[in-house]
N, C-alpha and C positions, 0 to 999 in steps of 0.2 A: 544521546537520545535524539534520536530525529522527529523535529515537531513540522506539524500542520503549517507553514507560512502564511492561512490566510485566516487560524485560528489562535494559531499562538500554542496548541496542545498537543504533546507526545501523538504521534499516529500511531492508532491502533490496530492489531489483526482484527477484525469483527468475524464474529461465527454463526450470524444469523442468518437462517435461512437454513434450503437442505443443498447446496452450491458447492460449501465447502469453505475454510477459511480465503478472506481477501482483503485487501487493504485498497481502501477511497483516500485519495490523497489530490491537492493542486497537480494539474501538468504538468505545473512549470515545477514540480520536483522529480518527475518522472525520470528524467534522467542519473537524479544521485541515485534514487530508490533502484533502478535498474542499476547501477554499481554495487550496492552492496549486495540485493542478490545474488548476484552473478560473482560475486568474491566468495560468496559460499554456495557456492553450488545449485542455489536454488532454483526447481522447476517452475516459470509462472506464465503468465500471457495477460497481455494489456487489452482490454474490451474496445474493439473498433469506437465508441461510441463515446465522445469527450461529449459532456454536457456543462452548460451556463444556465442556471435557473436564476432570471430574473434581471440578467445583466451580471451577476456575479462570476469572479474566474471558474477558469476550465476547470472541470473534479474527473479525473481518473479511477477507474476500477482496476485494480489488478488480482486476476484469480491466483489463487496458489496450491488448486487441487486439491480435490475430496480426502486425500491420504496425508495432506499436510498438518506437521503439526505444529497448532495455532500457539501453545504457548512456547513452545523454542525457538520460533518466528518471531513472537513478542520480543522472546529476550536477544534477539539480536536487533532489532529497532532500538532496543535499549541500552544496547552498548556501544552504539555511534558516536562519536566526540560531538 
């Protein structure tokens, strides 16, 4: 299961909004999160737009498009060692 490193909590797909499923996650995980995509084939694109509210780490958006679907995306964040 791949967690938040600056939560401590599983990361989630979120479906809010009318965008499409995406996942906010640290930067500094950006890199695995782009591995496991990319080991299943997944479409996505990282939001120019790294934000620190407050002094807090960098939070990353990653879209994963209108046609994605958000719970078979979940269950692959959820079968990460």
């Amino acid at each position: 299961m791949m967690i938040d490193s600056t939560k401590g909590l599983p990361l989630r797909v979120s479906t809010e909004g009318t965008v499409g499923p995406y996942i906010r996650l640290p930067y500094s995980q950006i890199e695995d999160l782009r591995r496991v995509l990319d080991s299943h084939g997944i479409h996505y694109w990282v939001h120019e737009n790294i934000i620190s509210l407050d002094g807090g780490p960098y939070i990353a958006v990653v879209d994963l498009g209108r046609k994605a679907d958000a719970n078979a995306l979940q269950a692959i964040l959820d079968s990460v060692p």
